[in-house]
C-alpha positions in Angstrom: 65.0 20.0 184.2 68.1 18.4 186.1 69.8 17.5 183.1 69.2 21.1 181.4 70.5 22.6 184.4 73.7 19.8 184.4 74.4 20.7 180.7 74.3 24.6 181.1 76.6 24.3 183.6 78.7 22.4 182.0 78.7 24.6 178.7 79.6 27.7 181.0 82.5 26.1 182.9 84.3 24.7 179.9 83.3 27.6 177.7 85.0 30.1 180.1 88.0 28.3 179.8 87.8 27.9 176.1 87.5 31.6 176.1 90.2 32.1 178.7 92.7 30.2 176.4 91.7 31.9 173.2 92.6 35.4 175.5 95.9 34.2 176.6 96.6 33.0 172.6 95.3 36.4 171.4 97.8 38.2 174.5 100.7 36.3 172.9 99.7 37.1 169.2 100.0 40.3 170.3 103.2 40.6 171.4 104.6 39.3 168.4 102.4 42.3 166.4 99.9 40.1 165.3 95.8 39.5 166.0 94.0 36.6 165.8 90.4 38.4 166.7 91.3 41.3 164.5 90.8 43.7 167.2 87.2 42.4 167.9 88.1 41.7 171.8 90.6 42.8 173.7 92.4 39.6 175.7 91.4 41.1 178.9 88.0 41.6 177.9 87.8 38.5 177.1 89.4 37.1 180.3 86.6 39.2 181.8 83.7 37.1 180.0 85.5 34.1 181.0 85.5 35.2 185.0 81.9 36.1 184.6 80.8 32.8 183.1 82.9 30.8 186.0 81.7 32.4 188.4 77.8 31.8 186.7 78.6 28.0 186.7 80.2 28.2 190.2 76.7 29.8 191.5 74.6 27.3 189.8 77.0 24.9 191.2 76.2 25.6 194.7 72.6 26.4 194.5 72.2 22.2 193.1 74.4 21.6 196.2 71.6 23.5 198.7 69.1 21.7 197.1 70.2 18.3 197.6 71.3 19.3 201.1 68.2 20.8 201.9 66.4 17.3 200.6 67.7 15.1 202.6 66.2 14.3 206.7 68.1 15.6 209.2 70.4 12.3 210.3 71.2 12.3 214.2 74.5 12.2 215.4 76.5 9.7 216.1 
């Protein structure tokens, strides 16, 4: 379950930035009167599934961080 949770992650963050770029290459085709998506998505559309998807793979981020805080015994301090 650890290494499904480790490879969804991992498929969000880097596919949010795959999909970020393809926005800012579709934003620049644009501006030259030209569409790569042919008019599919709008750029900031997809800019906004790319937020969403980081901010999924942030959250599952931290929840594994609670965990393995929450795990471990108390230490005293020194």
């Amino acid at each position: 379950m650890k290494n499904l949770e480790a490879i969804i992650r991992r498929v969000f963050f880097y596919g949010s930035f795959v999909v970020a770029t393809i926005a800012v290459i579709e934003k620049i085709a644009n501006m030259f009167n030209y569409t790569l998506l042919k008019g599919v998505f709008v750029p900031g559309r997809l800019l906004e599934f790319a937020a969403i998807g980081l901010l999924f793979s942030m959250a599952m981020q931290l929840h594994q961080i609670r965990l393995l805080l929450s795990s471990k015994p108390n230490e005293p301090p020194k």
